[in-house]
C-alpha positions in Angstrom: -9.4 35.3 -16.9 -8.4 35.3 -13.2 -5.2 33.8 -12.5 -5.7 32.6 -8.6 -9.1 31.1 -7.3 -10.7 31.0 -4.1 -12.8 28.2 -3.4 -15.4 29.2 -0.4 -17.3 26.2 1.1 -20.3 27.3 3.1 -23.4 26.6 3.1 -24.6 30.1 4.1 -24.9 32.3 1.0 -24.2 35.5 3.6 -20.8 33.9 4.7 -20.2 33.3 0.8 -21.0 36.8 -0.3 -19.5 38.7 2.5 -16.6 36.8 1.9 -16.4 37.5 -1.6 -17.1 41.5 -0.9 -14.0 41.4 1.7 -11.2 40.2 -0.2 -9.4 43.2 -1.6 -9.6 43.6 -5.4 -6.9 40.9 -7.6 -6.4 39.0 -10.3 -8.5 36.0 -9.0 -11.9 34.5 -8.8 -14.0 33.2 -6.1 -15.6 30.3 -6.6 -18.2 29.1 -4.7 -19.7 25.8 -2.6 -22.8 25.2 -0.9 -21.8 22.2 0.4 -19.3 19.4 1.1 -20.0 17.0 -2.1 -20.0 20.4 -3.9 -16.9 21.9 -2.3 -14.6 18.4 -3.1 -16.1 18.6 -6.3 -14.6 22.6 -7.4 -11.4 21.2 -5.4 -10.9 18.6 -7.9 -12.1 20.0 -11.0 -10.7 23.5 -10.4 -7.4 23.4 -8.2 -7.9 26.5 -6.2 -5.0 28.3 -4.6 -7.1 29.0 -1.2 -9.6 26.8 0.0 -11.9 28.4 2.7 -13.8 25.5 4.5 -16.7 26.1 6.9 -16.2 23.2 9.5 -20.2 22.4 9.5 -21.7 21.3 6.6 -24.5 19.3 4.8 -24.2 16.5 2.8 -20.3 15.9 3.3 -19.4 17.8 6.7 -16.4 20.2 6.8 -14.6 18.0 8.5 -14.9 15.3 6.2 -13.7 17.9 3.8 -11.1 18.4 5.8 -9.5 14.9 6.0 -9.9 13.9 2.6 -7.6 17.0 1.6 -5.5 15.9 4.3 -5.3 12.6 2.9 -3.8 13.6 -0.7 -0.5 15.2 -0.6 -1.5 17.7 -3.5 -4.3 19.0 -2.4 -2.9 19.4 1.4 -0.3 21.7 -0.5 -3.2 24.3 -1.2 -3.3 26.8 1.8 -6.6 26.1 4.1 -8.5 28.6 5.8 -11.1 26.6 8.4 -13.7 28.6 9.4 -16.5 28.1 12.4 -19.1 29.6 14.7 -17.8 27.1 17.5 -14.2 26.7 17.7 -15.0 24.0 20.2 -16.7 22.1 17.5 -13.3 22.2 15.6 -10.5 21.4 18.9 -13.1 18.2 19.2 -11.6 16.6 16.5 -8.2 18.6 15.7 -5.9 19.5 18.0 -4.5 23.0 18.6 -1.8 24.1 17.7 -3.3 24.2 14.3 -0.4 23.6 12.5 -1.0 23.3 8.6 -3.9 25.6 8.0 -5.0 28.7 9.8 -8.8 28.9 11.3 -11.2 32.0 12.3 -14.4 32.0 14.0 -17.5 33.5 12.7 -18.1 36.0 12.6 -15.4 37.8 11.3 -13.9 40.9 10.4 -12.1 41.7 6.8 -8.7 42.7 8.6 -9.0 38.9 10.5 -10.2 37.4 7.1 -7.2 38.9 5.3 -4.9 37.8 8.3 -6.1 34.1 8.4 -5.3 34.2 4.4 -2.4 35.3 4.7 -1.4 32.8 7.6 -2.9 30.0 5.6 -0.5 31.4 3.2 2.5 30.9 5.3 2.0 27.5 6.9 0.5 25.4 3.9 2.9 22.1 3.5 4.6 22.4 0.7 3.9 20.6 -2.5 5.0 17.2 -2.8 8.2 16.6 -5.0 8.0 14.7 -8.1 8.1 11.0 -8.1 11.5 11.1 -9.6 12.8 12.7 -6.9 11.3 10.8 -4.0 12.2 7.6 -5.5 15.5 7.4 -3.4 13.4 7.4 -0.6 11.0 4.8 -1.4 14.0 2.3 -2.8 15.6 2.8 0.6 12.4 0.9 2.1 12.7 2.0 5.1 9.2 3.1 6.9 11.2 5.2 9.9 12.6 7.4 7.1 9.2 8.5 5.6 8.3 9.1 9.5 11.5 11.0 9.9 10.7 13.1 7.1 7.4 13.7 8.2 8.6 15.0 11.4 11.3 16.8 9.7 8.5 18.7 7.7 6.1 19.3 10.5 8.9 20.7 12.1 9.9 23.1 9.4 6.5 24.1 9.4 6.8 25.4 13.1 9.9 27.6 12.3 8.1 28.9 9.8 5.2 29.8 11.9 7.7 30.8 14.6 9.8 32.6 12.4 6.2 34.6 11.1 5.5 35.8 15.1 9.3 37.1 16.1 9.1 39.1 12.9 5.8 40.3 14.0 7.0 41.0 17.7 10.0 42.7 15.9 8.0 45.0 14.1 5.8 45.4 16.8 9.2 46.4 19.7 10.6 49.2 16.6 7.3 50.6 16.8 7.1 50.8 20.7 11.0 51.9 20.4 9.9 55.0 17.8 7.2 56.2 20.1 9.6 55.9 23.5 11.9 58.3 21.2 9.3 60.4 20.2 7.9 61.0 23.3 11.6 61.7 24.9 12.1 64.2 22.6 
């Protein structure tokens, strides 16, 4: 039994398989969703640990999806890959920087797919703390707190994501360095 699952909502069976045939070989399953009622259904029943969401979809759109994930702190903690063939259809209702989930536009390429999961990865909110622990909170009463810590998490999220690209320019400026060197010599 696969240890990891990977819930793909789309209700094109070639998105589904080609997905499937592009992640690299794991201990996990893909499970699948033709549609919204469908996908929400697997996301409640199975708890994946990736949910990849095509933004278009029949019976429940993607967006809908979308916002009642964002609406329960548990399942907002899974990592969220948002996928479209119009990006534009996506910025319309959620504002870029995406901040929380990564997105790619279809179609796409394995080495973008495996990039946008491993983003998704990266940025996901953490889970929420048990209720035992965010009692204090709540007994303080105080509504500008849970704002505060809102912000404060939103914000950690950025460094995260900010923290992600310097590595990436870092690795990417020892690279240029190596080949100045090389070609020196």
């Amino acid at each position: 039994m696969a240890s990891h699952k990977i819930l793909v909502i789309d209700d094109s069976k070639v998105i589904r398989v080609r997905v499937r045939e592009m992640l690299p070989p794991g201990n996990f399953e893909v499970l699948e969703a033709k549609d919204g009622e469908e996908g929400l259904k697997l996301i409640r029943q199975a708890r994946p640990n990736l949910i990849m969401l095509d933004f278009l979809l029949p019976k429940v759109s993607g967006w809908e999806v979308f916002q009642q994930i964002q609406s329960n702190a548990e399942l907002r903690s899974i990592p969220l890959v948002l996928m479209s063939g119009r990006k534009e259809e996506v910025t319309e209702k959620i504002q870029e920087p995406f901040k929380h989930f990564a997105f790619i536009e279809k179609p796409f390429e394995k080495k973008t797919l495996i990039e946008a999961i491993k983003l998704a990865m990266k940025i996901a909110p953490k889970a929420p703390a048990p209720a035992a622990a965010a009692a204090p909170t709540a007994a303080a009463g105080d509504a500008a707190s849970g704002d505060s810590s809102a912000d404060v998490q939103a914000l950690k999220q950025q460094m995260v994501k900010m923290q992600a690209e310097i590595d990436g320019l870092k690795k990417q400026i020892t690279q240029i360095m190596t080949f100045i060197k090389q070609k020196m010599k």
